[in-house]
VODREN-869745 format. One record per atom (N, C-alpha, C): x, y, z; residue in three letters. Coordinates in steps of 0.1 Angstrom, whole numbers, padded with zeros to 4 digits, always signed. Layout:
<rs>
XYZALA
...
</rs>
This chain:
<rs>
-0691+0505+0266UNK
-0691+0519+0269UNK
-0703+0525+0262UNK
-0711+0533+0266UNK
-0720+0537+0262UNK
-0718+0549+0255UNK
-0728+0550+0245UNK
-0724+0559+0228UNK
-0716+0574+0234UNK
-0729+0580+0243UNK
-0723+0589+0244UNK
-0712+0590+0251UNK
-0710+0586+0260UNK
-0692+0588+0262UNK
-0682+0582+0254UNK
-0684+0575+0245UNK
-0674+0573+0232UNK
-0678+0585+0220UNK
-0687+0594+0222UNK
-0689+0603+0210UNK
-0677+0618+0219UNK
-0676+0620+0235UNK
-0673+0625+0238UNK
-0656+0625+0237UNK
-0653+0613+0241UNK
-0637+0608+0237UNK
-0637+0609+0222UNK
-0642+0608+0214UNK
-0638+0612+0200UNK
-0640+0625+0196UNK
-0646+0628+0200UNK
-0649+0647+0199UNK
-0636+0651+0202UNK
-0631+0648+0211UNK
-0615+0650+0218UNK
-0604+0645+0213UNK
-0608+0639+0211UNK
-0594+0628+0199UNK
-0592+0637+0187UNK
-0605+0638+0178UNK
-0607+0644+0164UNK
-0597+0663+0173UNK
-0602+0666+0177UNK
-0598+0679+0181UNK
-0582+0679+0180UNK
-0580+0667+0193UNK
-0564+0669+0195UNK
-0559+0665+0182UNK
-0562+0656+0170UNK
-0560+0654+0160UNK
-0557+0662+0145UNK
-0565+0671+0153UNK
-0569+0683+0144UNK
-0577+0679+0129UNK
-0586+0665+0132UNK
-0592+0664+0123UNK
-0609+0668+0118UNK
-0611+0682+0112UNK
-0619+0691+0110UNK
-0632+0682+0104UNK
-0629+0670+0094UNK
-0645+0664+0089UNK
-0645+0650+0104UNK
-0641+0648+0111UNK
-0641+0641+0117UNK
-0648+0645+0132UNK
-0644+0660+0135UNK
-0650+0665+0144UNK
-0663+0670+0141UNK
-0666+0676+0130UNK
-0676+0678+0124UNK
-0684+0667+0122UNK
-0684+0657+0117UNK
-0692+0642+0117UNK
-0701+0642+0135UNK
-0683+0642+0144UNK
-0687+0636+0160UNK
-0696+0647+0160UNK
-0696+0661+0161UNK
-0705+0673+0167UNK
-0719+0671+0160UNK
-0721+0662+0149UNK
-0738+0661+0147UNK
-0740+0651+0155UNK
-0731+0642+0159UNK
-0734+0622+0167UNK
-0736+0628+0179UNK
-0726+0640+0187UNK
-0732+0650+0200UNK
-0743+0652+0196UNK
-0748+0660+0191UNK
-0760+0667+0193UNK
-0770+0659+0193UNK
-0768+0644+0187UNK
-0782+0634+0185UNK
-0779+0625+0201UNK
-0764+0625+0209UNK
-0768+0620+0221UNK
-0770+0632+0234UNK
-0772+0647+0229UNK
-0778+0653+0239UNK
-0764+0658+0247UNK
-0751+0659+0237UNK
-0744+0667+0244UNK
-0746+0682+0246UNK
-0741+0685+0257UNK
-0748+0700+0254UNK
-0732+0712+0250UNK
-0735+0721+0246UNK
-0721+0729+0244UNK
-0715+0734+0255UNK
-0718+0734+0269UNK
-0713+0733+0279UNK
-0702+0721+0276UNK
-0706+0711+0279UNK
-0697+0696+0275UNK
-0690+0701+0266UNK
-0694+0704+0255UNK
-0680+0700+0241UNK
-0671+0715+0247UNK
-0674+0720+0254UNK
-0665+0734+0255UNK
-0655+0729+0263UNK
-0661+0718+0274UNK
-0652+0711+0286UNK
-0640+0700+0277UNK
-0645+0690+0268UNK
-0637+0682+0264UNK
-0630+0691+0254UNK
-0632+0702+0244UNK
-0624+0712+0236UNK
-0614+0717+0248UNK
-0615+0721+0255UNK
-0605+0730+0269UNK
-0597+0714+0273UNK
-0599+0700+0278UNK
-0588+0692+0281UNK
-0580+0686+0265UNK
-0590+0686+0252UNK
-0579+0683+0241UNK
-0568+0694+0237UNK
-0570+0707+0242UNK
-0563+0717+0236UNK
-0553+0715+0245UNK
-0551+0711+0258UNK
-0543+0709+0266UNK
-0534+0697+0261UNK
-0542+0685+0253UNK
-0534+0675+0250UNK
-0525+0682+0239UNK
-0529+0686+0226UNK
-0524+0692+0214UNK
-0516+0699+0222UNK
-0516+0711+0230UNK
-0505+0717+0232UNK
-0495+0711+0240UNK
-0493+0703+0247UNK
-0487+0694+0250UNK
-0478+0685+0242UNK
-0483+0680+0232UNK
-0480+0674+0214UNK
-0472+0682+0212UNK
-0476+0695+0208UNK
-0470+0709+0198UNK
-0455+0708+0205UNK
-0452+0707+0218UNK
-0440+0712+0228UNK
-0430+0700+0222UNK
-0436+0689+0225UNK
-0426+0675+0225UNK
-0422+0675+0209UNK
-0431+0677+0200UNK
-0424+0677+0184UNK
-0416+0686+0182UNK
-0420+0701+0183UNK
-0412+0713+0184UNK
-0400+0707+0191UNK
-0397+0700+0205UNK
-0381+0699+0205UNK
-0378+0687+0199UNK
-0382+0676+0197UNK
-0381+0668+0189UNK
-0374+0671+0173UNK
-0381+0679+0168UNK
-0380+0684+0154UNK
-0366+0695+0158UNK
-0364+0698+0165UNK
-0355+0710+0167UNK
-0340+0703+0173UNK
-0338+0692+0181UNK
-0334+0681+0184UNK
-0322+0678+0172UNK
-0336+0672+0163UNK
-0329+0667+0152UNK
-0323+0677+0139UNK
-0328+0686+0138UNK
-0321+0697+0132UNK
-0308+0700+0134UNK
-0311+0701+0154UNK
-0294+0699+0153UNK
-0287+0697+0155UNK
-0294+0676+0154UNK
-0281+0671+0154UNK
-0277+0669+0143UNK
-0284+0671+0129UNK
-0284+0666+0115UNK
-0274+0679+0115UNK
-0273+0694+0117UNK
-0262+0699+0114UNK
-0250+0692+0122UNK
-0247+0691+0132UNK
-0238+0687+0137UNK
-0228+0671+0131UNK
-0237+0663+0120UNK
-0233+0655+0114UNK
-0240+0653+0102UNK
-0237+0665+0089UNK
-0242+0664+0084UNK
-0244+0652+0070UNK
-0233+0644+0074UNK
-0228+0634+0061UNK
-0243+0621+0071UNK
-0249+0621+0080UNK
-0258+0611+0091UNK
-0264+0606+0079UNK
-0267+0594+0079UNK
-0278+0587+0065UNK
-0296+0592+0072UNK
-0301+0596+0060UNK
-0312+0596+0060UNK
-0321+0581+0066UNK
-0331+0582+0075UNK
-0338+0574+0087UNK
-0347+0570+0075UNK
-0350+0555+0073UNK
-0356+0550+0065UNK
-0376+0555+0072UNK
-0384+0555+0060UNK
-0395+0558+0060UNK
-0399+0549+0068UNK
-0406+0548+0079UNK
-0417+0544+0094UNK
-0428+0552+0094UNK
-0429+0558+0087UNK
-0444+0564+0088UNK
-0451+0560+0089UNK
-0462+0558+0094UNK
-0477+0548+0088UNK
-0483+0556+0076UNK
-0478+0571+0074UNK
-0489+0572+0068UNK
-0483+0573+0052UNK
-0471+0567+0050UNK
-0462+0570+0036UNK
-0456+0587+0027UNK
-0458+0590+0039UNK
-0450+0606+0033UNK
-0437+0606+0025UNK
</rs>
């Protein structure tokens, strides 16, 4: 795959990720392969569509489990699977 369209797929990953030094890093590696802000405006407009897509499915997810955790409240606590150790 050639740089610039892996700088453009990460520009969009970092976004839907909502990772701010990571998009900032990709927006100087754009600007050195000649993305222009047309482009990042285009791939910003289909990651916001992913994130908000994300936002829907955890919101009922998270809401889901709220309530089914009232509805049985003695339920054992779901062992840590995080990757990221919260």
């Amino acid at each position: 795959m050639e740089k610039k369209t892996a700088t453009m797929i990460s520009l969009g990953a970092a976004y839907a990720a909502g990772c701010i030094p990571c998009f900032d890093h990709l927006y100087s590696v754009a600007r050195e392969e000649k993305i222009t802000d047309d482009e990042v405006n285009a791939i910003i407009a289909i990651a916001k569509k992913v994130r908000s897509g994300a936002d829907v499915v955890v919101t009922k997810t998270i809401d889901d489990f709220l309530n089914n955790r009232e509805a049985d409240p003695a339920r054992e606590p779901a062992p840590n699977t995080c990757p990221c150790n919260c």
